[in-house]
LOSEKOL-874252 format. One record per residue: residue in three letters; residue number from 1; z, y, x negated of N, C-alpha, C, O in turn. Coordinates in Angstrom, 3 decimals. Atoms other than C-alpha are relative to their C-alpha. Example, Ala and Ser with C-alpha at 12.3 -4.5 7.8 and 13.67 -1.06 7.14 Angstrom:
residues 2
+---------+-----+----------+----------+----------+----------+----------+----------+----------+----------+----------+----------+----------+----------+
: residuo : num :     n.up :  n.north :   n.east :    ca.up : ca.north :  ca.east :     c.up :  c.north :   c.east :     o.up :  o.north :   o.east :
+---------+-----+----------+----------+----------+----------+----------+----------+----------+----------+----------+----------+----------+----------+
:     ALA :   1 :    0.000 :   -1.190 :   -0.890 :    7.800 :   -4.500 :  -12.300 :    0.000 :    1.200 :   -0.900 :    0.665 :    1.181 :   -1.936 :
:     SER :   2 :   -0.060 :   -1.190 :    0.820 :    7.140 :   -1.060 :  -13.670 :    0.730 :    1.090 :    0.770 :    0.899 :    2.198 :    0.261 :
+---------+-----+----------+----------+----------+----------+----------+----------+----------+----------+----------+----------+----------+----------+
//
This chain:
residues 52
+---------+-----+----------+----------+----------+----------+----------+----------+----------+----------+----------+----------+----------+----------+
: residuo : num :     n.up :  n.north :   n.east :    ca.up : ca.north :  ca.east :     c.up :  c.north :   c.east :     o.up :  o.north :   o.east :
+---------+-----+----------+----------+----------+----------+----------+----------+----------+----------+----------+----------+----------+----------+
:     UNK :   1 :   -0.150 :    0.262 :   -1.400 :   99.653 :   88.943 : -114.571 :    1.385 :    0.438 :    0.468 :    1.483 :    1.391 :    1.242 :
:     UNK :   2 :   -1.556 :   -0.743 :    0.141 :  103.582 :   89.518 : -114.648 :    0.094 :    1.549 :    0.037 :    0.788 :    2.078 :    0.906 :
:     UNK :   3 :    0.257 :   -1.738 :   -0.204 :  102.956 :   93.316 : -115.031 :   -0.622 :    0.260 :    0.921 :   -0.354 :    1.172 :    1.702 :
:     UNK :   4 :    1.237 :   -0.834 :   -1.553 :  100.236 :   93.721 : -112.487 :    1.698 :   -0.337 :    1.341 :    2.319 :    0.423 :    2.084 :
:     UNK :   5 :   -0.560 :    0.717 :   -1.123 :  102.572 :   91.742 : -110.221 :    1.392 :    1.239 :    0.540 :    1.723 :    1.683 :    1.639 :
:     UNK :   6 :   -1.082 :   -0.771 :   -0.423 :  105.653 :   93.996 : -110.937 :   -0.438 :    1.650 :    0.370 :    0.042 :    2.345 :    1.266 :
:     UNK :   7 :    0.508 :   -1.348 :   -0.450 :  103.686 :   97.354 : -111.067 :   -0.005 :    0.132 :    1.485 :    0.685 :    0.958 :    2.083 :
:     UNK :   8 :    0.148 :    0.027 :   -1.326 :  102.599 :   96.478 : -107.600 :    1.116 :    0.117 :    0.668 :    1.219 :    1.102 :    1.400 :
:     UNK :   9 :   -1.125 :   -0.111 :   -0.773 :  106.042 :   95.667 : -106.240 :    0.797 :    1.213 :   -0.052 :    1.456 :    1.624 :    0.903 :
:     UNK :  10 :   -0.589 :   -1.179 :    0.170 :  107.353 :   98.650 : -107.649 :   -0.685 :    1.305 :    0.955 :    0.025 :    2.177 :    1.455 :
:     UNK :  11 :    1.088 :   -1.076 :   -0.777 :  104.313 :  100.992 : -105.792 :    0.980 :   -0.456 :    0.958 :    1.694 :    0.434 :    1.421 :
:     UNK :  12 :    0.007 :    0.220 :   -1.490 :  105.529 :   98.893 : -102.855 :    1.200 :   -0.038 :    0.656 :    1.326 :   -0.405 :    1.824 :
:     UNK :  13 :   -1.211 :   -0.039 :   -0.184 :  109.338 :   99.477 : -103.146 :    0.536 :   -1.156 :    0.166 :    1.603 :   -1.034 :    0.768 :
:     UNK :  14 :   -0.650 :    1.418 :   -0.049 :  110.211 :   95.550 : -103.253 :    0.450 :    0.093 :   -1.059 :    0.335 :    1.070 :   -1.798 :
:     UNK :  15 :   -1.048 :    0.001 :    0.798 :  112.458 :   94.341 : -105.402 :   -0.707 :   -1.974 :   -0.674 :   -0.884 :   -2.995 :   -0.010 :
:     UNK :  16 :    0.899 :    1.430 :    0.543 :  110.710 :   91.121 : -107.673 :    1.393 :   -0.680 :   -0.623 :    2.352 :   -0.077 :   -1.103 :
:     UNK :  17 :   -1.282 :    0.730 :    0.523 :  113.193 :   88.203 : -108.657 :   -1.475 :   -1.026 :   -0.867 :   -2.522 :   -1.337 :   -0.300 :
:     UNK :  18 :    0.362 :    0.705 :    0.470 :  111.770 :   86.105 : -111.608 :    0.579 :   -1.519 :    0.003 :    1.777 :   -1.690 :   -0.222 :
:     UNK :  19 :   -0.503 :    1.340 :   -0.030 :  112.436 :   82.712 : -111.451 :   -0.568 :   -0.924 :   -1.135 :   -1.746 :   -0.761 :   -1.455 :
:     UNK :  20 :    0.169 :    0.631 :    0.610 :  112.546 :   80.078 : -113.907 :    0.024 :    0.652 :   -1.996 :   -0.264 :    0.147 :   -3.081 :
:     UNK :  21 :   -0.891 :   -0.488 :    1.402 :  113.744 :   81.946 : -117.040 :    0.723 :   -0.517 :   -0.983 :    1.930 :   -0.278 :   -1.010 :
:     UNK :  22 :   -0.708 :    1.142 :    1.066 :  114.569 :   79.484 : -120.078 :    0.068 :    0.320 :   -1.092 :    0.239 :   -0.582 :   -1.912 :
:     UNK :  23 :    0.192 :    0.330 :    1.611 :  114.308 :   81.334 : -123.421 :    0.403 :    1.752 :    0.195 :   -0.070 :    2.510 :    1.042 :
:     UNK :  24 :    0.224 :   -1.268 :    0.099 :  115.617 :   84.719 : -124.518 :   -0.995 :    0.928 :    0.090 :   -0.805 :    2.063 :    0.526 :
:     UNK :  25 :    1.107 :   -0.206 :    0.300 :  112.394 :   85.409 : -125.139 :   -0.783 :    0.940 :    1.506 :   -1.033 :    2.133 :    1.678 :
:     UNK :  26 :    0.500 :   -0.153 :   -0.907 :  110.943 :   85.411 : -121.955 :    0.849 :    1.396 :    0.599 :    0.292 :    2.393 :    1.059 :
:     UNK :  27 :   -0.653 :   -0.885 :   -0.738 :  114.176 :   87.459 : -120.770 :   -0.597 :    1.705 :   -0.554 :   -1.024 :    2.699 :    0.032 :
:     UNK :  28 :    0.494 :   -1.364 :    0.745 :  113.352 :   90.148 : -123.514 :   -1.056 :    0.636 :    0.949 :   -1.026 :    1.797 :    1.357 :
:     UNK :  29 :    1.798 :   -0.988 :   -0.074 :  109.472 :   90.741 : -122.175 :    0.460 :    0.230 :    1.837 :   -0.121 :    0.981 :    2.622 :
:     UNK :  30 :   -0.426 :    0.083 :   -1.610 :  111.188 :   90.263 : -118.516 :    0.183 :    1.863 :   -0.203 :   -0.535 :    2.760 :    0.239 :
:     UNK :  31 :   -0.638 :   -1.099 :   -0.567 :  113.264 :   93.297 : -118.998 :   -0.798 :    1.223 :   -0.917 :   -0.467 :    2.398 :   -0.758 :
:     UNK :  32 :    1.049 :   -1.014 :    0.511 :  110.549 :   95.226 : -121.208 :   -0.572 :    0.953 :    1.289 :   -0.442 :    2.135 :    1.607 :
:     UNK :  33 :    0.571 :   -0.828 :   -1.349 :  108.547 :   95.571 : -117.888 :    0.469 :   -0.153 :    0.519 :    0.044 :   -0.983 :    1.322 :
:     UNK :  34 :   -0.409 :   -0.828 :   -1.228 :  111.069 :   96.864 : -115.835 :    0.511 :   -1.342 :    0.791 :    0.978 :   -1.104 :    1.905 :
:     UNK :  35 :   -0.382 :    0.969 :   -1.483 :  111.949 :   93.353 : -113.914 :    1.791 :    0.010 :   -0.172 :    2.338 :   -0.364 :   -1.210 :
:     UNK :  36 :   -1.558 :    0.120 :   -0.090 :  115.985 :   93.695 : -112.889 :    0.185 :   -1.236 :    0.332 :    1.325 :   -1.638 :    0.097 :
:     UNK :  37 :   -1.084 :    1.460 :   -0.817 :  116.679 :   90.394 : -111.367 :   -1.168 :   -0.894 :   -0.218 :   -2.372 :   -0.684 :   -0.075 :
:     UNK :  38 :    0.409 :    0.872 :    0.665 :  116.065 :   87.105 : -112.803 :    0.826 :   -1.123 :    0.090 :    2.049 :   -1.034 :    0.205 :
:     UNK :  39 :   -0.980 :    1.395 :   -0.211 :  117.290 :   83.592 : -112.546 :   -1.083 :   -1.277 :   -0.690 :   -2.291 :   -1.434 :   -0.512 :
:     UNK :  40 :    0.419 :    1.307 :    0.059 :  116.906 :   80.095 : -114.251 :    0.888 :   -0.503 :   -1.007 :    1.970 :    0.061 :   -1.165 :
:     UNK :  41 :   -0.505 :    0.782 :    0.918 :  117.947 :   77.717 : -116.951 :    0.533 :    0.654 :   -1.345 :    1.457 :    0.101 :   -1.942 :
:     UNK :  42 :   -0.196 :   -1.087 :    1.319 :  118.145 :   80.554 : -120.071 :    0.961 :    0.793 :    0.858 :    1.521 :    1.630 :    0.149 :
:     UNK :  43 :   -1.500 :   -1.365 :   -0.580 :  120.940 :   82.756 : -117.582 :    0.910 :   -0.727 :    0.074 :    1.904 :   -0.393 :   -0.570 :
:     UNK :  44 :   -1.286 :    0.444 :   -0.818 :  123.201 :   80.299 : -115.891 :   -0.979 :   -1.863 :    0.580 :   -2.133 :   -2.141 :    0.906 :
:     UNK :  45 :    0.206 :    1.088 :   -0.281 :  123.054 :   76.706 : -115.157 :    0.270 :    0.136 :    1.299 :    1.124 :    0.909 :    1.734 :
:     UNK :  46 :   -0.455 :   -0.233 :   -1.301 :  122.549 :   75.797 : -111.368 :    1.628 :    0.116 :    0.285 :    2.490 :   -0.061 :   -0.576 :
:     UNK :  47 :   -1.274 :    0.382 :   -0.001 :  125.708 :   75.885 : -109.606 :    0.186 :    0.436 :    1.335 :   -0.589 :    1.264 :    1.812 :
:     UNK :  48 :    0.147 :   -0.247 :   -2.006 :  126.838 :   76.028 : -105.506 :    0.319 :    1.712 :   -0.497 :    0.627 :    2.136 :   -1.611 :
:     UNK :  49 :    0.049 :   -1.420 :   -0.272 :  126.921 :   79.820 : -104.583 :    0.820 :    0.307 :    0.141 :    0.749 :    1.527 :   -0.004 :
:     UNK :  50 :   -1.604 :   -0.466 :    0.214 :  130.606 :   80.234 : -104.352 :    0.387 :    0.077 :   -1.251 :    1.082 :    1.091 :   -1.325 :
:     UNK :  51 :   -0.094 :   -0.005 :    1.134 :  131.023 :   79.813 : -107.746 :   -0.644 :    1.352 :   -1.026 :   -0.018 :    1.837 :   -1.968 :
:     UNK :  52 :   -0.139 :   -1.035 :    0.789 :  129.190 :   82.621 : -109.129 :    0.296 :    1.440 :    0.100 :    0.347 :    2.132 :   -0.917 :
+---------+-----+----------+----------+----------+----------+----------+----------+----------+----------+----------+----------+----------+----------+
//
C-alpha cells in the first residue's frame, strides 16, 4: 500500500511525508521506495519548531 501510495504521488508531482516512523527498519524500506521526508519517534523526539 506504501508503494502504490508513493508511486502515485510521484506521477502526481506531490511530495509524501511519512509519519509515525519508530524503528530503523521501517526508515530503511521508507527510503528503499523513494520516500524523502519522514517524521516520528525513530528520527527525533517531539519538540516546539524553533528548536529544530
Amino acid at each position: 500500500m506504501v508503494a502504490t501510495i508513493l508511486m502515485m504521488a510521484e506521477r502526481l508531482d506531490l511530495t509524501c511525508l511519512a509519519e509515525g516512523v519508530e524503528t530503523l527498519g521501517e526508515q530503511s524500506s521508507l527510503a528503499q521506495l523513494r520516500c524523502r521526508c519522514a517524521q516520528g519517534f525513530g528520527i527525533a523526539k517531539p519538540m516546539p519548531f524553533r528548536q529544530k
